[in-house]
C-alpha positions in Angstrom: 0.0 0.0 0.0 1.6 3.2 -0.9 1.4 6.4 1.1 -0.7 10.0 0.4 1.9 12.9 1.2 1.5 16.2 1.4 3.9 18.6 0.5 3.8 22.2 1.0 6.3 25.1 0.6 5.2 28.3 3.2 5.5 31.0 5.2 6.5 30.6 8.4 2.8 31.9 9.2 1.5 29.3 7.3 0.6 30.2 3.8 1.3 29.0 0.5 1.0 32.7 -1.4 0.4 35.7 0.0 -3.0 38.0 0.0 -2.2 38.7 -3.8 -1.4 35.2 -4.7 2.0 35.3 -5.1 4.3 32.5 -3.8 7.7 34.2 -4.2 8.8 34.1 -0.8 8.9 30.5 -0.9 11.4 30.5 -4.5 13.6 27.5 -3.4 17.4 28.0 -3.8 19.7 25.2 -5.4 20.1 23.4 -2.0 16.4 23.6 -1.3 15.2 22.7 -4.3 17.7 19.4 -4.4 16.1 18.6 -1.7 12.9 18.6 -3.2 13.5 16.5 -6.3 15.0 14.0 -3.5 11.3 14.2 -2.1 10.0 13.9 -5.3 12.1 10.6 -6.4 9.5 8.3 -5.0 6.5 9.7 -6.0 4.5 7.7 -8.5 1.2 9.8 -8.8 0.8 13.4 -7.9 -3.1 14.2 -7.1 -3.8 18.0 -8.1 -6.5 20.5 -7.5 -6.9 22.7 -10.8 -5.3 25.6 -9.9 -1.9 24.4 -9.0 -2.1 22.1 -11.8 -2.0 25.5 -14.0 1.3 26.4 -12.1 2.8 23.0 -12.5 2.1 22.3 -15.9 5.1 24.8 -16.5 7.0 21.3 -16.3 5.5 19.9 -19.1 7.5 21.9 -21.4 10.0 23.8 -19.3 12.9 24.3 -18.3 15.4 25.9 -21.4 19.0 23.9 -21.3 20.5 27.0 -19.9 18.2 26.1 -16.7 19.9 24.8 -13.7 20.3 21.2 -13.0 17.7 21.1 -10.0 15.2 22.6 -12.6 16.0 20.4 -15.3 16.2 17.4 -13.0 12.6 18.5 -11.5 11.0 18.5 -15.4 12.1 14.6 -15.8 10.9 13.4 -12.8 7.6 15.7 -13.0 6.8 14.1 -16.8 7.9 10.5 -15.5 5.0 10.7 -13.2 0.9 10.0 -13.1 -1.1 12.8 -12.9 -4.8 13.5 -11.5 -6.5 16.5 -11.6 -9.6 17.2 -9.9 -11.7 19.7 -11.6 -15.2 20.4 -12.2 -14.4 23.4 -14.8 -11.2 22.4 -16.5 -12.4 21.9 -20.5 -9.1 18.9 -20.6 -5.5 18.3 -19.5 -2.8 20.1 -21.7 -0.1 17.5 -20.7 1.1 13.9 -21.0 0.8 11.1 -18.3 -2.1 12.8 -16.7 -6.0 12.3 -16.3 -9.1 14.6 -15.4 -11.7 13.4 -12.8 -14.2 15.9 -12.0 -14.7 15.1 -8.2 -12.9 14.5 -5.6 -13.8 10.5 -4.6 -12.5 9.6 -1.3 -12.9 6.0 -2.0 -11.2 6.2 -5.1 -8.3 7.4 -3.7 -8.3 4.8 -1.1 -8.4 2.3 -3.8 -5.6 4.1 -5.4 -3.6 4.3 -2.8 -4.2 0.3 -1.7 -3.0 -0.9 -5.6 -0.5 1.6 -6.0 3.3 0.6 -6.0 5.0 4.3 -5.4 3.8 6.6 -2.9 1.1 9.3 -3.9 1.7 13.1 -3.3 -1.5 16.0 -3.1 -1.2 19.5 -3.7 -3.1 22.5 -3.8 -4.9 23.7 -0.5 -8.5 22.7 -1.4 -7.5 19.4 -2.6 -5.1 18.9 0.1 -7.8 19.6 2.8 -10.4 17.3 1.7 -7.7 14.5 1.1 -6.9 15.3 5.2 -10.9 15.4 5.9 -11.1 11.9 4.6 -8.4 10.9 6.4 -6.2 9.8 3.7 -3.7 12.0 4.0 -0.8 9.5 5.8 2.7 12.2 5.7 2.4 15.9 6.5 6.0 17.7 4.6 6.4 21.1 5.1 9.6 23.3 3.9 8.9 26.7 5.7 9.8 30.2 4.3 11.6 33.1 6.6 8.8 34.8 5.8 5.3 36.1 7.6 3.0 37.2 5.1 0.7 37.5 6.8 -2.6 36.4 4.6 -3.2 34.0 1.4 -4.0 30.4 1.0 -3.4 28.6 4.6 -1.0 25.4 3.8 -2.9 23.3 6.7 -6.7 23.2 6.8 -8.6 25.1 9.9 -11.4 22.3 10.5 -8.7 19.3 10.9 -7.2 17.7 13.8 -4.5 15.3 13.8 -1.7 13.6 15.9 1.4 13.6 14.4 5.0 12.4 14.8 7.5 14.3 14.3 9.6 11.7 12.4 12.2 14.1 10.3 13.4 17.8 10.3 16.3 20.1 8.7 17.5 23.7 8.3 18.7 24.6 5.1 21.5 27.7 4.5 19.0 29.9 3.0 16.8 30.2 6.1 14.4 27.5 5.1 13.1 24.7 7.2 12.3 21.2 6.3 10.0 19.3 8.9 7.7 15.8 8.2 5.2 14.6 10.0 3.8 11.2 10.4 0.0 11.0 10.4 -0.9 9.1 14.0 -4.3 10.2 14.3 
């Protein structure tokens, strides 16, 4: 049975773009963003809500050669992956490997998760908080900004509550801050 992770960049306050919905703050240096694709090597399926499939659909195509490594090694292991994204308005899906399903199922991703050999990842907020509603959600990653911004799109979900274990944590040169959480409850 693979595992549902969710994987967040933020501000230290706890939002994944500001008021205006920018996400600069949270721009990952080389080290960071190393990390990241290290994250991102297990990952068989990412599970998207529309909107930050728009944002990461960028990797369909991107980055030029003159990119850095991290970017370019990001891109293959973002087009070696499954995609889902779950949208009631989106007219198709402009890249390869991926599907459209127009609600969010709960029991589908159980079923997902149960015949699936490589772990499953969720992003976007909404998405994100109705996989954690359900309960499905199994790993909590956060990589937090030195930044309050002080308003935008909360990482975490306000109506949740969950035990967790602290099981791994690391500072980063830059300022940043890597923690994961277990999902106990």
């Amino acid at each position: 049975m693979a595992d549902l992770i969710y994987t967040a960049l933020a501000s230290l306050d706890g939002y994944i773009n500001d008021r205006d919905g920018q996400f600069a703050f949270a721009t990952p240096d080389a080290e960071v963003h190393a990390f990241v694709n290290e994250l991102e090597r297990p990952a068989g399926t990412y599970l998207y809500g529309r909107r930050l499939y728009d944002v990461m659909a960028y990797w369909e195509t991107a980055p030029a050669e003159d990119a850095s490594a991290e970017m370019r090694d990001y891109a293959e292991l973002w087009r070696a992956a499954d995609k889902v994204v779950y949208s009631g308005t989106l007219d198709g899906v402009t890249t390869a490997r991926t599907r459209l399903q127009r609600s969010f199922e709960p029991d589908a991703v159980r079923a997902l998760k149960a015949t699936a050999s490589r772990d499953l990842t969720v992003g976007g907020a909404g998405l994100a908080a109705a996989a954690f509603r359900a309960g499905l959600v199994d790993e909590i990653r956060l990589i937090l900004a030195p930044a309050i911004v002080g308003g935008g799109t909360r990482a975490l979900p306000d109506d949740v509550r969950l035990g967790l274990e602290l099981v791994d944590e690391r500072r980063f040169a830059g300022g940043m801050v890597y923690v994961r959480y277990r999902v106990t409850g």
